[in-house]
N, C-alpha and C positions, 0 to 999 in steps of 0.2 A: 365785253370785248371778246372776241372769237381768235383762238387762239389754234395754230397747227402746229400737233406735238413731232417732236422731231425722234424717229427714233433709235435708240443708242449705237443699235450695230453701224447706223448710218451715220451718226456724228463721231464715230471712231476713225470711219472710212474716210471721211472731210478732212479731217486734220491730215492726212497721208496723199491727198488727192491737192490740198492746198500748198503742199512741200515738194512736188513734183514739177519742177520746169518746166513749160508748157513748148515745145520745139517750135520754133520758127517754120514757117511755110511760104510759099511764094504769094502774091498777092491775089485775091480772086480765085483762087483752092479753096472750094468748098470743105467742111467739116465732115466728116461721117463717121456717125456713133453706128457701131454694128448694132443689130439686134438679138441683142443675147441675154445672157444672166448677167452677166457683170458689167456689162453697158450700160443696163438699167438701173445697176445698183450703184453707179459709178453718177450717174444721170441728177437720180433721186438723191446724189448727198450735194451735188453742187446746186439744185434746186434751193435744197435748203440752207448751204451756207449761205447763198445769196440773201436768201429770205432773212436770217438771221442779220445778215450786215445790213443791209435793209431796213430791219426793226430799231438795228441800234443806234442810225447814225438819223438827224433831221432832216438833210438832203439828200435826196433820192437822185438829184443830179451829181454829187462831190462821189456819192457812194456808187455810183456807175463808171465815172470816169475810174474810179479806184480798178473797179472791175475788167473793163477795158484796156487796163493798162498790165495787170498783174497777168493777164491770158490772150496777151496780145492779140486784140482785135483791129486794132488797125498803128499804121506807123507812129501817129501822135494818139496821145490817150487823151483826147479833148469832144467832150461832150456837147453838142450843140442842138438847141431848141429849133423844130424847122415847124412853121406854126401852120395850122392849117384853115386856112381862112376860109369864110364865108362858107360857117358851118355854126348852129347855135345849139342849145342841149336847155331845157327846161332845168329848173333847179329840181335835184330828188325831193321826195317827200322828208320831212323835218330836217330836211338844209338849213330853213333860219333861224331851226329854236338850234341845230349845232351850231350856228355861228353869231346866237346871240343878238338877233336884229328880229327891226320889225318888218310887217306887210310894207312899207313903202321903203325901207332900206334901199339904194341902188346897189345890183350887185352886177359882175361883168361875169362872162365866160371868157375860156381861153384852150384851145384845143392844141397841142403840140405833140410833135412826135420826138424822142432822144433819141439820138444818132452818134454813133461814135466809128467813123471812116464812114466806111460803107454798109454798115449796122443799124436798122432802128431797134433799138434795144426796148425802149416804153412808148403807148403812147397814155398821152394823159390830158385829163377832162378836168380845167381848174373852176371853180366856181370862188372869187374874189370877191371883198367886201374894196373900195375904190377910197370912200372914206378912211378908213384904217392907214394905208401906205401913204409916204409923201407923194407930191407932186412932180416926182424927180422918177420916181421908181414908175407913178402910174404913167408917164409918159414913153419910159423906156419899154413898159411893156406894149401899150399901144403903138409903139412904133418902131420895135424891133423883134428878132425874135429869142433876144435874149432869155436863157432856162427862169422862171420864174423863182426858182430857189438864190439863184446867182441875185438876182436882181432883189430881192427880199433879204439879202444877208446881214443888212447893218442891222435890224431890228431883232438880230440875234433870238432866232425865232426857235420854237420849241415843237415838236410833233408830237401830237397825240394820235395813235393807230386805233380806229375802231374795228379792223378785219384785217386779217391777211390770208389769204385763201391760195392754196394749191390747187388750180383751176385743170391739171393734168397732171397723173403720177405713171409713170413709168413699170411702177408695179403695183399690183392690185392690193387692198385691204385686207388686211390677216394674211400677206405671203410670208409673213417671219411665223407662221402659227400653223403653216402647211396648205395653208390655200394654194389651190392649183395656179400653176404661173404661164404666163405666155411664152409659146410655145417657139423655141428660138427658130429664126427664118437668114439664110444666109445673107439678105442684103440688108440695107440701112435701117436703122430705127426710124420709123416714121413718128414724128415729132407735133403738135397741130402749132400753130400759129402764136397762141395767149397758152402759158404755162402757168402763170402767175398775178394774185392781184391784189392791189392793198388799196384800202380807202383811210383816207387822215385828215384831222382836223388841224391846223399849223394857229398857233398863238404864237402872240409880242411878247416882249419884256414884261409888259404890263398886265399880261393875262389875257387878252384880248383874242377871241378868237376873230381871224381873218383870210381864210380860204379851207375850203372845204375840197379835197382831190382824190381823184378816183385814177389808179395808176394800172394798167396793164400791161406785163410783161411779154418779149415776145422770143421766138423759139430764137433766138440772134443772140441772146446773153449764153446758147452753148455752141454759138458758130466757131471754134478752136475745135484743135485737132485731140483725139483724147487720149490719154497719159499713155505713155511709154510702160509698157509690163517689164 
């Protein structure tokens, strides 16, 4: 399992960034992180608290709304699956020996994006075993666009993370060691689209492995305005 070290001065900074009120904004006011030193560093710690909340909790939909609500992104903190249809993704290669099935196993796709207000926060590429879930749960996913974690909760399910990846850093590698840093420019940070991204394996009660998800993050989990100095 591939692991991103977090580090110290930055998880210092987290705990101080996570204690600051986040101020209220009118609605449809953009966010704008300068581009500076302390933008960036301010950037890279809430990257990785997320990351970390992320790692620790099973649902990546409960742990969003969490996020959502705590850095006011929109007036309700309610997370919703908006599915995207008539779109299909080949299963990755050793998808079935992770989840445990054979060559003729049926499995479903399921493409959604998380949304909270006006926010796509993830989008995400499920690969589901159909057999595994009730007939109650595979129906509500086929026919709504209920978050698949929401809809999977009674079988009190367990995450296993095989990657979490920092798909964009705000500051370069070795800048606590004196690597040259980017050079500050008086307008916005430019941000790209996927910051972040994690692949996980979800097991039953039983041990059972039964959905295989590929999650990526989007520059919208830092659409708030940034802390008050």
């Amino acid at each position: 399992m591939r692991r991103h070290v977090v580090l110290p001065c930055v998880l210092g900074l987290t705990g101080s960034l996570l204690a600051t009120p986040v101020p209220a904004r009118p609605p449809d006011t953009p966010a704008v992180w300068r581009d500076d030193f302390t933008s960036r560093v301010e950037v890279l710690a809430l990257l990785q608290s997320l990351n970390a909340d992320l790692l620790s909790h099973p649902s990546a939909t409960l742990t969003l709304e969490r996020w959502c609500g705590s850095h006011q992104l929109a007036a309700e903190a309610k997370v919703v699956a908006e599915r995207v249809r008539g779109v299909d993704k080949p299963l990755p290669e050793s998808a079935r020996e992770q989840l445990g099935i054979g060559p003729d196993e049926s499995v479903r796709y399921r493409r959604v994006q998380l949304a909270c207000g006006g926010h796509v926060l993830s989008e995400a590429d499920n690969w589901y075993v159909p057999s595994r879930l009730t007939d109650a749960m595979n129906h509500e996913l086929d026919t709504t666009d209920t978050p698949f974690g929401k809809v999977v909760q009674p079988l009190h399910f367990r995450r296993q993370t095989l990657s979490a990846d920092l798909l964009w850093s705000p500051l370069p590698p070795g800048w606590e060691s004196g690597v040259p840093l980017p050079p500050p420019h008086a307008g916005a940070l430019e941000i790209p689209r996927f910051v972040l991204q994690h692949r996980a394996v979800l097991y039953d009660q039983a041990n059972r492995p039964f959905s295989l998800v590929v999650e990526s993050y989007t520059s919208d989990v830092l659409a708030f305005p940034p802390p008050t100095r």
